[in-house]
The first five atom37 places (N, CA, C, CB, O) and aatype in JSON, in Angstrom:
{
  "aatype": [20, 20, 20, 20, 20, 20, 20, 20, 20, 20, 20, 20, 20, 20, 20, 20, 20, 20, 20, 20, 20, 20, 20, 20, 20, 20, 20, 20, 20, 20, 20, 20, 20, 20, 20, 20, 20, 20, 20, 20, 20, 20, 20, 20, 20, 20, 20, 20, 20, 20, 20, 20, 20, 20, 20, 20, 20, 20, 20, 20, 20, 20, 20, 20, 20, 20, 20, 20, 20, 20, 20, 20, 20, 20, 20, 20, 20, 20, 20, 20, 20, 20, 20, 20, 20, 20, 20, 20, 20, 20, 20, 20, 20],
  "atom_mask": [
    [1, 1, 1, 1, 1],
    [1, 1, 1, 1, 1],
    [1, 1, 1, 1, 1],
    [1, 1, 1, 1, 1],
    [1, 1, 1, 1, 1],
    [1, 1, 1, 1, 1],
    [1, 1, 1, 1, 1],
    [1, 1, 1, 1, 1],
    [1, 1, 1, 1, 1],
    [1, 1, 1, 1, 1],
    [1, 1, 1, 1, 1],
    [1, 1, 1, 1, 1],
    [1, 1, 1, 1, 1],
    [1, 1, 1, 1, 1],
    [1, 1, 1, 1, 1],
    [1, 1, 1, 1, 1],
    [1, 1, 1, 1, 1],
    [1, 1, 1, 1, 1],
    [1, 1, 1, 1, 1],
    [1, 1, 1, 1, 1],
    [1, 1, 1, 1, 1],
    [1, 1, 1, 1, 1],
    [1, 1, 1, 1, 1],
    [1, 1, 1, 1, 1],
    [1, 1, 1, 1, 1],
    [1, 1, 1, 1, 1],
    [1, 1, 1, 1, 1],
    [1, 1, 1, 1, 1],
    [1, 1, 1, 1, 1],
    [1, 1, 1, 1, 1],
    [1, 1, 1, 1, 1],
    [1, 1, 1, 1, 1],
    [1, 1, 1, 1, 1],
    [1, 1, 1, 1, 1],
    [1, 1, 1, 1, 1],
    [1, 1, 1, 1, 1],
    [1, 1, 1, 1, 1],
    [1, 1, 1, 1, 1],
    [1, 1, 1, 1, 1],
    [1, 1, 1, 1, 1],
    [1, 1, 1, 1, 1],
    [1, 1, 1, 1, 1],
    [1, 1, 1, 1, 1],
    [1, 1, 1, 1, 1],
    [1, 1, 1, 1, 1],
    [1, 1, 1, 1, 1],
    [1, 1, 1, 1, 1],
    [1, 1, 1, 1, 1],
    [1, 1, 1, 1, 1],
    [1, 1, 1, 1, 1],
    [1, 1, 1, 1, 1],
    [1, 1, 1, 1, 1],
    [1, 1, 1, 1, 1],
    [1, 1, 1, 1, 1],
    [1, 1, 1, 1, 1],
    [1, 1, 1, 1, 1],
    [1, 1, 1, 1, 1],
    [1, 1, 1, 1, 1],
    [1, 1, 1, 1, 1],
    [1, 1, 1, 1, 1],
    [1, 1, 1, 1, 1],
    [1, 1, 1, 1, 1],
    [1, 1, 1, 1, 1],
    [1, 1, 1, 1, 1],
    [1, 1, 1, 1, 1],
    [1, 1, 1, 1, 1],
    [1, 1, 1, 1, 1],
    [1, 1, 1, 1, 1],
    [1, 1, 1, 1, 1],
    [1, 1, 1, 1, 1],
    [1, 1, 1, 1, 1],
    [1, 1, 1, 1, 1],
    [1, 1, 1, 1, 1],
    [1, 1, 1, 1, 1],
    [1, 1, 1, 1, 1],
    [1, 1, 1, 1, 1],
    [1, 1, 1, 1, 1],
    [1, 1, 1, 1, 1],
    [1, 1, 1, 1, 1],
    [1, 1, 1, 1, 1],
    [1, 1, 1, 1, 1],
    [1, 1, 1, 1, 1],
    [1, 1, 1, 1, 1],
    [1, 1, 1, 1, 1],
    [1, 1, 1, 1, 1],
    [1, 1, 1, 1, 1],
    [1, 1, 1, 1, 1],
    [1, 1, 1, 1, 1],
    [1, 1, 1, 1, 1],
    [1, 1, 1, 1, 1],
    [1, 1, 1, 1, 1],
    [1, 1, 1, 1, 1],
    [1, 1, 1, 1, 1]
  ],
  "atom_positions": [
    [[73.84, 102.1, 108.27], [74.24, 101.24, 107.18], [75.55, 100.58, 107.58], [74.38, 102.04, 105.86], [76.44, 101.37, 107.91]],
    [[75.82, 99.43, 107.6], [76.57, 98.64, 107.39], [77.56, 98.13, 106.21], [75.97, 98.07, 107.66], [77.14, 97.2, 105.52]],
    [[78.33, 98.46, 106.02], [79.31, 98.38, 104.94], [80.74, 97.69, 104.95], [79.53, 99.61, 104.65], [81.32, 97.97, 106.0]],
    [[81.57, 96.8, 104.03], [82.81, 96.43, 103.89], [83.67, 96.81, 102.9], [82.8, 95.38, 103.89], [83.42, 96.28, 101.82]],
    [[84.46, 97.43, 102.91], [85.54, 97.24, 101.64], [86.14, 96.59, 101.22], [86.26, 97.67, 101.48], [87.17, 96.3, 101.82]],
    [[85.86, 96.04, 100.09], [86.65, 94.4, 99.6], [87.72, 94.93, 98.85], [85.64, 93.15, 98.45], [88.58, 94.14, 98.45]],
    [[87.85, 96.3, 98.56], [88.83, 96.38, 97.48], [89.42, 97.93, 97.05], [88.11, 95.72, 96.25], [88.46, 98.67, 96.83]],
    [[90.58, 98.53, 96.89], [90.98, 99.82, 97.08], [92.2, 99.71, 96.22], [91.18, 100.27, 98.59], [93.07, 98.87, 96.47]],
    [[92.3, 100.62, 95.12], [93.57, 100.53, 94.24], [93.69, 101.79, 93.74], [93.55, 99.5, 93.07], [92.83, 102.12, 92.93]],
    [[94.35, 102.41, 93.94], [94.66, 103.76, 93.88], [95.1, 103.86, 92.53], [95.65, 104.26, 94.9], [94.74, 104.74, 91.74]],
    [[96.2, 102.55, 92.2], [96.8, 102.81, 90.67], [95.8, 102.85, 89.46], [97.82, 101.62, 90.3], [96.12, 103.01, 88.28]],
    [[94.65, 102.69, 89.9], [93.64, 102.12, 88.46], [92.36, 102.64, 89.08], [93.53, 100.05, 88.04], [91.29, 102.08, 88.83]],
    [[92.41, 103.72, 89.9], [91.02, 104.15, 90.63], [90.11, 103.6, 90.56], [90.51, 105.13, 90.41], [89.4, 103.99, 89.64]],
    [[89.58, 102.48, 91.37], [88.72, 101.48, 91.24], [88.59, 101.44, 92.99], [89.33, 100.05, 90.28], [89.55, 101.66, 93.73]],
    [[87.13, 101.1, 93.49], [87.01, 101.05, 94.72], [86.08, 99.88, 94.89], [86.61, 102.32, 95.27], [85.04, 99.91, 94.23]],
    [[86.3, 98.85, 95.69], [84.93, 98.0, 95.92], [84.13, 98.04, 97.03], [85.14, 96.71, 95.87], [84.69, 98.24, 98.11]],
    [[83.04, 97.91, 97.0], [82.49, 97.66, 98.53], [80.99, 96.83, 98.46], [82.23, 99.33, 99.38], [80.31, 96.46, 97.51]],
    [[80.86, 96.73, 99.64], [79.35, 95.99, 100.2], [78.8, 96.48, 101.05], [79.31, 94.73, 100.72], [79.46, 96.83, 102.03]],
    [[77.47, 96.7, 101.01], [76.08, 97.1, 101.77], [75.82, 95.85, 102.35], [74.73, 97.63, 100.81], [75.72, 94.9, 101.57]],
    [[75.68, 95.64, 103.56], [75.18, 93.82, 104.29], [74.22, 94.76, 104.78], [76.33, 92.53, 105.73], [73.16, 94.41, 104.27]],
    [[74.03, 95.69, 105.45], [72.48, 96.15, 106.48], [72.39, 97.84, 106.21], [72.74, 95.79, 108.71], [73.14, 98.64, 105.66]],
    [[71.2, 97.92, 106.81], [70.75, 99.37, 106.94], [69.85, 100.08, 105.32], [72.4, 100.32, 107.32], [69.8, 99.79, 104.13]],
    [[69.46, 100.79, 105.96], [67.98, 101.66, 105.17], [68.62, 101.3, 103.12], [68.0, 104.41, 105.86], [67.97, 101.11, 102.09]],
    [[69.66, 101.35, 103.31], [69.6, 101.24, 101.6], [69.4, 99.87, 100.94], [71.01, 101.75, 100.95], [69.24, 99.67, 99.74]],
    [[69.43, 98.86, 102.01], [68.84, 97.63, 101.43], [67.49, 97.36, 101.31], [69.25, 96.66, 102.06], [67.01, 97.2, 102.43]],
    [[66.47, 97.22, 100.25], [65.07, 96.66, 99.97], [65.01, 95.9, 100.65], [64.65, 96.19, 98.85], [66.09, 95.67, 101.21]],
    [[63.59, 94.84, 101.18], [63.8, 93.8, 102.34], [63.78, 92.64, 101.51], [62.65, 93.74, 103.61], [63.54, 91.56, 102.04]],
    [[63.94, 92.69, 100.52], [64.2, 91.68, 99.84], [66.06, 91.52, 99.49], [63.2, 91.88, 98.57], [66.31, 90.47, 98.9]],
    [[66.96, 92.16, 99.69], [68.34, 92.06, 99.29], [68.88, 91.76, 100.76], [68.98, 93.48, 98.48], [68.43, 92.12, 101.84]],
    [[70.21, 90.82, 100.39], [71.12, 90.24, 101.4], [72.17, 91.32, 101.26], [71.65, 88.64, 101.12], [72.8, 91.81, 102.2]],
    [[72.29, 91.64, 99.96], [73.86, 92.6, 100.7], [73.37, 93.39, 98.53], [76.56, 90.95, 101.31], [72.77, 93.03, 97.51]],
    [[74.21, 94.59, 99.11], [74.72, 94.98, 97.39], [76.33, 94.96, 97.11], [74.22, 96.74, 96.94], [77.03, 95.4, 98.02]],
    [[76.89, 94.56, 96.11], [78.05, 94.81, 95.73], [78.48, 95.66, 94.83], [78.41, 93.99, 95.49], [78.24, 95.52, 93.63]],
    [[79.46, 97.03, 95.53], [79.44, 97.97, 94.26], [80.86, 97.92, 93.54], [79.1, 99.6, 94.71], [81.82, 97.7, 94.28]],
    [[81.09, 98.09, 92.3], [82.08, 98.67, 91.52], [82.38, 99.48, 91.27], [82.19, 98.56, 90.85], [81.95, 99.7, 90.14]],
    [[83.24, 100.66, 91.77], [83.49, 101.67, 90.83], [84.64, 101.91, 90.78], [82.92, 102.73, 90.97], [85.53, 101.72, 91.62]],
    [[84.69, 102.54, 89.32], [85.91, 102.52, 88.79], [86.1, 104.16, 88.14], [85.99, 101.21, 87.67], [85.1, 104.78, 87.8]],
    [[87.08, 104.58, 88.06], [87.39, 106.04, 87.59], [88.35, 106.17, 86.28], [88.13, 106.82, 88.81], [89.56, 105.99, 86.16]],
    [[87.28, 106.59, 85.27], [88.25, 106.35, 84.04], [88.76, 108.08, 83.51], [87.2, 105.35, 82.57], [87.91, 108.93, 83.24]],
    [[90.05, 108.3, 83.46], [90.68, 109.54, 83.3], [90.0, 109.77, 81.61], [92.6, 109.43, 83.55], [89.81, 108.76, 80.93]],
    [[89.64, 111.29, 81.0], [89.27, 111.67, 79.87], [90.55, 112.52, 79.05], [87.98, 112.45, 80.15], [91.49, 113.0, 79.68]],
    [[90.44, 112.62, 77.66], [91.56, 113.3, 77.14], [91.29, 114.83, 77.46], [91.74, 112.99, 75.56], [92.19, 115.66, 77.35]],
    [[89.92, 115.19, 77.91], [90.05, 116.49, 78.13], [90.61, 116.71, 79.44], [88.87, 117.14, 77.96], [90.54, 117.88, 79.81]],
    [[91.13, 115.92, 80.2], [91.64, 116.04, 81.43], [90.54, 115.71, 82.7], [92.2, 117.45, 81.46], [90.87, 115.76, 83.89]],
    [[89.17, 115.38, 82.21], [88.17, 115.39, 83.57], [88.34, 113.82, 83.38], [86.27, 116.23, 83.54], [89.38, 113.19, 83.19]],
    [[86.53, 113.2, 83.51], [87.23, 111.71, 84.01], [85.39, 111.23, 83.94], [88.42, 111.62, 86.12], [84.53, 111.95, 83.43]],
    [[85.15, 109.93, 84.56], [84.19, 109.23, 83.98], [84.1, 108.46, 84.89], [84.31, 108.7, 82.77], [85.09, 107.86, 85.3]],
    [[82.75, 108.28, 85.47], [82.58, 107.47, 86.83], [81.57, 106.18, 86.37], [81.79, 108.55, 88.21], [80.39, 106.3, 86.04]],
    [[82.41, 104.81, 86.44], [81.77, 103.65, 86.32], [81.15, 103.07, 87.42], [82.51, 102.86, 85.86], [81.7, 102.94, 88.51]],
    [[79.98, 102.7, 87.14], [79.71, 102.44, 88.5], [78.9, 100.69, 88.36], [78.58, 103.92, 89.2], [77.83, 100.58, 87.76]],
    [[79.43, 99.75, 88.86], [78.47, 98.26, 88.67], [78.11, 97.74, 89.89], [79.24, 96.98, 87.91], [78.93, 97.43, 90.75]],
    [[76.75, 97.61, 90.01], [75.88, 97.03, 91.41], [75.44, 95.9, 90.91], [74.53, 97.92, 92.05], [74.9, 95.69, 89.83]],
    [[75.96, 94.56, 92.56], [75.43, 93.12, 92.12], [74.51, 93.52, 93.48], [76.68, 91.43, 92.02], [74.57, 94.34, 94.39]],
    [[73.73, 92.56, 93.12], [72.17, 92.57, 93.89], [72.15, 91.17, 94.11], [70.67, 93.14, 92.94], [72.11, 90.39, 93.15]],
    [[72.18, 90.59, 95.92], [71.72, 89.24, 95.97], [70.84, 89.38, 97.13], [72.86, 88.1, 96.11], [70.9, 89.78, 98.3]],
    [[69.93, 88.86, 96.24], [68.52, 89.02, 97.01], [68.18, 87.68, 98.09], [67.22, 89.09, 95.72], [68.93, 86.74, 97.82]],
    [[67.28, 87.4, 99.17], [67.58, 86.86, 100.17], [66.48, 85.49, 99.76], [67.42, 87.87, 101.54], [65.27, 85.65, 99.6]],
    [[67.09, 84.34, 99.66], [66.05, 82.95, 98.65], [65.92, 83.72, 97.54], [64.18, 82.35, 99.25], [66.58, 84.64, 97.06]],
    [[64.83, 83.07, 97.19], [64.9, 83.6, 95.52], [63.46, 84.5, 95.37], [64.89, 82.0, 94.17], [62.39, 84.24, 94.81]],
    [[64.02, 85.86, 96.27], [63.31, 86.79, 95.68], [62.94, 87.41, 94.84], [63.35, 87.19, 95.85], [63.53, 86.64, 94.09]],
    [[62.46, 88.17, 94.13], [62.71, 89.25, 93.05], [62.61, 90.62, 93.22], [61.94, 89.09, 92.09], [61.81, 91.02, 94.07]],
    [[63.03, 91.14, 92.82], [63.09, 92.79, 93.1], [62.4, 94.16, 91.88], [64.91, 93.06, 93.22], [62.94, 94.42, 90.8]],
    [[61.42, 94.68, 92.29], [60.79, 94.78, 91.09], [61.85, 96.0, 90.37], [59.04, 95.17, 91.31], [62.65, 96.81, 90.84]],
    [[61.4, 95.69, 89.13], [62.17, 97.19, 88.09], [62.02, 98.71, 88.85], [61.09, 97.46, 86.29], [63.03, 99.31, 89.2]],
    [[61.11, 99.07, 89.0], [60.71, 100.16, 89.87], [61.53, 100.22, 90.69], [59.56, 100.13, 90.45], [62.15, 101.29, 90.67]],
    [[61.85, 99.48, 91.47], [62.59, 99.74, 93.08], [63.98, 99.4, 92.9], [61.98, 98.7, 94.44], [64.58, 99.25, 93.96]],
    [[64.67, 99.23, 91.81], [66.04, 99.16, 90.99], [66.28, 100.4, 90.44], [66.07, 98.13, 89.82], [67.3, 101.0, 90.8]],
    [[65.41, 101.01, 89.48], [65.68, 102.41, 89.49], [65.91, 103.41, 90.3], [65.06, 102.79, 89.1], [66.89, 104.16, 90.37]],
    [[64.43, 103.35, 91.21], [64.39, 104.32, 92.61], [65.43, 104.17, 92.97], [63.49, 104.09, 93.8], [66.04, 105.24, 92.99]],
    [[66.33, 102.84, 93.47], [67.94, 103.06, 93.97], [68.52, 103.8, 93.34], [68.84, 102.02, 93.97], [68.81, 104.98, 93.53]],
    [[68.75, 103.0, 92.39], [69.49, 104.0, 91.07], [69.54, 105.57, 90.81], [68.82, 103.65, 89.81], [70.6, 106.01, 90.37]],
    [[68.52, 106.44, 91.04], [68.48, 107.11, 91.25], [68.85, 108.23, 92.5], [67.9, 106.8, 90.86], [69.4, 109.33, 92.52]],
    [[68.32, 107.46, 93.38], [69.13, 107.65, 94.94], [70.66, 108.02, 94.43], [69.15, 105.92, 96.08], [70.91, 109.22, 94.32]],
    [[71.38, 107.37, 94.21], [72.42, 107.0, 94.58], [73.4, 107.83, 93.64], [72.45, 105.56, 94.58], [74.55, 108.03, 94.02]],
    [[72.76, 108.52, 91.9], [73.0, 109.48, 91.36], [72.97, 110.3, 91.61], [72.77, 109.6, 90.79], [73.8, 111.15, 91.27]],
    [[71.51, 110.61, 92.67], [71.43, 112.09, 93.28], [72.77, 112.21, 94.65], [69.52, 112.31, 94.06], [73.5, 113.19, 94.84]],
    [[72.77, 111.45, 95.1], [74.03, 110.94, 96.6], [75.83, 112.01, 95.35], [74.34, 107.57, 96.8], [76.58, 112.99, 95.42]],
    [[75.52, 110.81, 94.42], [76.76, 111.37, 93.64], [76.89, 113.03, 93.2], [76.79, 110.53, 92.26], [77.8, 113.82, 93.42]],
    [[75.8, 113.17, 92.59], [76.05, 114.93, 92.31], [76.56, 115.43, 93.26], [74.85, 115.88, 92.09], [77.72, 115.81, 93.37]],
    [[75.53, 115.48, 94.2], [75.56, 116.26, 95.47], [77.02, 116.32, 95.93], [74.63, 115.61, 96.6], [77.58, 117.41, 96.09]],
    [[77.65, 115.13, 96.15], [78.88, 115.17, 96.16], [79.83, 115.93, 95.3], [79.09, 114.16, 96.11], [80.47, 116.85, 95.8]],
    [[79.97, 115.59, 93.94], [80.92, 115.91, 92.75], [80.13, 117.77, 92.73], [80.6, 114.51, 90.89], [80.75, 118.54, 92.0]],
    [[78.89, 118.39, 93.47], [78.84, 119.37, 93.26], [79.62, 120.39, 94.28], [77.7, 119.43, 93.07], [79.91, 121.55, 94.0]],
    [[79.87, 119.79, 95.36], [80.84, 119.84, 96.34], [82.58, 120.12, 96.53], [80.6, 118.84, 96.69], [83.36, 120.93, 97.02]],
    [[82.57, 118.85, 95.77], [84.03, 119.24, 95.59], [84.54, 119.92, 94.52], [84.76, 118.24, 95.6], [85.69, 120.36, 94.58]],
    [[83.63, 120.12, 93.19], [83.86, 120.88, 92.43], [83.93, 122.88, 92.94], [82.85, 120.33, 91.48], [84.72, 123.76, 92.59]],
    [[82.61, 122.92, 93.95], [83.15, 124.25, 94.78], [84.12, 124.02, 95.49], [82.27, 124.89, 95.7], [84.88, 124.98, 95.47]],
    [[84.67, 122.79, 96.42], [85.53, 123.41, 97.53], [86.7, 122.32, 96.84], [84.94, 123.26, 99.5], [86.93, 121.16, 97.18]],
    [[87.24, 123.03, 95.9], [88.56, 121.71, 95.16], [89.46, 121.94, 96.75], [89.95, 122.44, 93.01], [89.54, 120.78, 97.16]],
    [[89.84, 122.44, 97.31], [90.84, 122.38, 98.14], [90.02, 121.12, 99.34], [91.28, 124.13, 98.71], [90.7, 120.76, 100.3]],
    [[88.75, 120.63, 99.19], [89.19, 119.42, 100.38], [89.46, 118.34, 99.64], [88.02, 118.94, 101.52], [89.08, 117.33, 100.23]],
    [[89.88, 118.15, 98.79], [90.39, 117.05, 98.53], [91.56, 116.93, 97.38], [89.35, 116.33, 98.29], [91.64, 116.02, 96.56]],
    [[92.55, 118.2, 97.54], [94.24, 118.09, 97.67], [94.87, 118.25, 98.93], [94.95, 119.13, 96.86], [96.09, 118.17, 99.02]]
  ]
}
């Protein structure tokens, strides 16, 4: 996979990036653009925003089905992670 970071702000936990190649693009998409953003909670945990632009290559379409299936991917990618560092809090202080 092929990837760029357009964007990194530590003060407002927000991260940007782009997918241009590799297995997570449909053959119909030119690139994905992600948003995420990290919103702190009053109970002290926190809230993961997440916004994907999709530009597809001419004027393809991309069916509903295969928007979810990502979608899903990419929730399961997240647990797996957040189940991670929730056991090993010490890699990431």
């Amino acid at each position: 996979m092929k990837h760029r970071v357009d964007g990194l702000d530590n003060e407002n936990f927000t991260y940007s990036y782009t997918v241009m190649e590799g297995d997570a693009l449909m053959e119909e998409l030119e690139s994905i653009i992600y948003h995420i953003k990290i919103v702190p909670t009053a109970d002290g945990g926190s809230i993961c925003k997440n916004r994907s632009i999709y530009h597809t290559k001419g004027d393809a379409q991309i069916a509903e089905d295969k928007i979810k299936a990502g979608k899903e991917k990419a929730l399961n990618i997240f647990k797996a992670v957040e189940a991670y560092l929730h056991a090993n809090p010490d890699a990431y202080n």
